[in-house]
C-alpha positions in Angstrom: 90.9 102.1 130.4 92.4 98.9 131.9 95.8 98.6 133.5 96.8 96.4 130.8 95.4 99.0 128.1 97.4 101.6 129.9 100.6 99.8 129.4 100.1 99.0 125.7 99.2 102.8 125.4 102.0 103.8 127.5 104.8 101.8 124.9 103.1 103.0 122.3 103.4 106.7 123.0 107.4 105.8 124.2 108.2 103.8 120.9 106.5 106.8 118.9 108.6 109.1 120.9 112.1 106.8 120.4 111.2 106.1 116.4 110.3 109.3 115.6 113.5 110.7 116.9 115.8 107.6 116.2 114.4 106.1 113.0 113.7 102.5 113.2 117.5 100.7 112.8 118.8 103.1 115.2 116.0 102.4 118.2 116.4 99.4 120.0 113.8 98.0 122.5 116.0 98.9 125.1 115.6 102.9 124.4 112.1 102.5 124.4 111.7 100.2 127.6 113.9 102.9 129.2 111.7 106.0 127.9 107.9 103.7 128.7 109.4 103.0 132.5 108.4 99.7 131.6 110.1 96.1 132.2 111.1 94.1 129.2 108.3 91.0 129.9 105.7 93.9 129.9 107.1 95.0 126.5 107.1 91.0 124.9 103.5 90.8 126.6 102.0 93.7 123.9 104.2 93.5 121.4 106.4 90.3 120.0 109.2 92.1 118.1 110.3 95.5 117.3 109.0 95.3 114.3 105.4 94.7 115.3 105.6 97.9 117.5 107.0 99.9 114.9 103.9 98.5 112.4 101.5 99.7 115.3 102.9 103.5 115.6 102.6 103.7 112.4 98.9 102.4 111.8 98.4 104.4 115.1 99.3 107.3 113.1 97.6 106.8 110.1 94.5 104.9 112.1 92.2 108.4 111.6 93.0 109.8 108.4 92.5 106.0 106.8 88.9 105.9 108.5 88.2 109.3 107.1 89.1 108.4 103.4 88.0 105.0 103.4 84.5 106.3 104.5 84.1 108.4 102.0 85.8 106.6 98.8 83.7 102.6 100.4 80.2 104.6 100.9 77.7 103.2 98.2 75.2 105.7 98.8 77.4 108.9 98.4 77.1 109.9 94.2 80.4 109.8 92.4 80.1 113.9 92.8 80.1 113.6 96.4 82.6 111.0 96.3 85.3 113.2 94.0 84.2 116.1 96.3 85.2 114.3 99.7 88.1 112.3 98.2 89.9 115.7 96.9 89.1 117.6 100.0 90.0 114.5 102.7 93.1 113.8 100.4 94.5 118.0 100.2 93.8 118.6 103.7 95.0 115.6 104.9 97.8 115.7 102.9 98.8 119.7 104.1 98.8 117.5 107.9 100.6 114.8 107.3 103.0 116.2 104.7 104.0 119.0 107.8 104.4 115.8 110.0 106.9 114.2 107.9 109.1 117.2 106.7 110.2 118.0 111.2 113.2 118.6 111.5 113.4 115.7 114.2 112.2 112.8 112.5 114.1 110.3 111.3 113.9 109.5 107.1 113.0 105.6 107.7 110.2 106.7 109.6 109.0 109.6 107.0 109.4 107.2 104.4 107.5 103.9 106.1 104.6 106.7 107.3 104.6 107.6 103.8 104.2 104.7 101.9 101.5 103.0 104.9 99.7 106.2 103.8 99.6 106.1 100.2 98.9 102.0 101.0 96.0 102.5 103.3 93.8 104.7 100.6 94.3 101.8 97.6 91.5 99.1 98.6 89.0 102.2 99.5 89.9 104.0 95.8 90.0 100.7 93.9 86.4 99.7 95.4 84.9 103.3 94.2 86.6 103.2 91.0 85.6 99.4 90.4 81.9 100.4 90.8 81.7 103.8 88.9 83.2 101.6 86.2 80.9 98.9 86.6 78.2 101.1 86.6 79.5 103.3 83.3 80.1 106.6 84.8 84.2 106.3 84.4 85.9 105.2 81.6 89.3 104.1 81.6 91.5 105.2 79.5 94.7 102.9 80.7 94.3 99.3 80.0 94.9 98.1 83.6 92.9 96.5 86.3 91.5 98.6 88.9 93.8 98.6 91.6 97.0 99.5 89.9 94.7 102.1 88.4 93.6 103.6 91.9 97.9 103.3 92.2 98.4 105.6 89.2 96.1 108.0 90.5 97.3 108.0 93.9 101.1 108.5 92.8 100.1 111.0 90.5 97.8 113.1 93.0 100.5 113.1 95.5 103.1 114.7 93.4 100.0 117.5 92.4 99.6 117.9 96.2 103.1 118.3 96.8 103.9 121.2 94.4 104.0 123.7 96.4 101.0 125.1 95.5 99.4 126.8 98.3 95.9 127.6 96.5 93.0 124.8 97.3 91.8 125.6 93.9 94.5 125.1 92.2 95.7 122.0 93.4 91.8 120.9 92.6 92.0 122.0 88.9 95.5 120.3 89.1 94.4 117.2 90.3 91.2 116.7 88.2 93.4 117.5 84.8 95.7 114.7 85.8 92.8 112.6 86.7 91.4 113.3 83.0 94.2 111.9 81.7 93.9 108.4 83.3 89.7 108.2 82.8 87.2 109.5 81.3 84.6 111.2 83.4 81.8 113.5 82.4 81.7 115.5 85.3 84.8 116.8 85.4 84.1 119.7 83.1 81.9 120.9 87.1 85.5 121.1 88.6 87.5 123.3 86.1 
C-alpha cells in the first residue's frame, strides 16, 4: 500500500475509533486528527468534510456484508431456491454480527442508528432486482399493489423485526421469516421451507 493509501487508512481507522465512541455531533475533526497523529491538510486531502469521513466508516463497515448479499440476491444464474436459501442465511447470520456490533455498550446511538439504516439501505437495489425478475418471469406473485422496490422495503423492515426477536433457533427465525414473507407474495416454494 502507498504512503498516501496508508494515511487514508490510518484516518479511517481513527475516525472509526472517535465515532464509534463519540457519536457523530460529539466528534470533531480535531479528536480524530489528534487520535490519526495526522496534520489537518492531510485530513482535507482524503476527506472534504466530516461528514464525508463519517459516510466512509460507515460504508467501510458495511462494504463486506453488502458484497455478500448483493451477490447472491443480483446473480441471474442462481434459481429463486438458491436465491431464498442464500438471502435468509446471508441476512440471519449477518444480522446475529452486526446486530452484536450495534448493541456495545461503547457506541454511540447516532452511530448505531446511521449503521443501521446504511444496512437495511444497502440490501434494497439487490432485493428489488431479484424480486423484479422472479415477478417478471411468474414465479412470485404479489400480493401488495406496490412497485418493486417499496416491496423489497416491506420485506426488509419486516424480516428485521423477525430477526430481531430474540429467537435464538436458525429454524425458527427461517419458518418466521418465510410466513411473513407469504404474506406479502405469493410463492410456490415456500411450502419446502416450513
Amino acid at each position: 500500500m502507498s504512503k498516501r493509501g496508508e494515511t487514508r487508512e490510518v484516518i479511517l481507522k481513527a475516525a472509526t475509533k472517535v465515532f464509534f465512541e463519540n457519536g457523530f455531533e460529539k466528534t470533531s475533526v480535531k479528536m480524530i486528527l489528534s487520535e490519526a497523529n495526522i496534520v489537518t491538510g492531510s485530513f482535507y486531502h482524503f476527506f472534504p468534510s466530516k461528514e464525508a469521513l463519517f459516510e466512509a466508516v460507515v460504508e467501510e463497515f458495511l462494504k463486506d456484508y453488502s458484497s455478500r448479499v448483493g451477490a447472491i440476491l443480483e446473480n441471474d444464474s442462481l434459481t429463486i431456491e438458491q436465491i431464498m436459501d442464500g438471502f435468509f442465511e446471508e441476512f440471519t447470520k449477518s444480522s446475529d454480527t452486526y446486530f452484536n456490533v450495534l448493541q456495545a455498550d461503547n457506541l454511540h446511538w447516532t452511530v448505531k442508528s446511521a449503521l443501521h439504516d446504511m444496512t437495511i439501505e444497502s440490501i434494497i437495489e439487490p432485493l428489488t432486482h431479484a424480486l423484479s425478475r422472479v415477478i417478471q418471469d411468474g414465479s412470485v406473485k404479489k400480493l401488495l399493489d406496490v412497485d418493486d422496490t417499496t416491496l423489497a422495503r416491506i420485506l426488509i423492515k419486516g424480516s428485521e423485526a423477525v430477526i430481531h426477536s430474540q429467537n435464538d433457533d436458525p429454524k425458527a427465525l427461517r419458518r418466521m421469516l418465510v410466513e411473513y414473507w407469504k404474506r406479502i407474495i405469493e410463492w410456490d416454494i415456500f411450502g419446502n421451507y416450513l
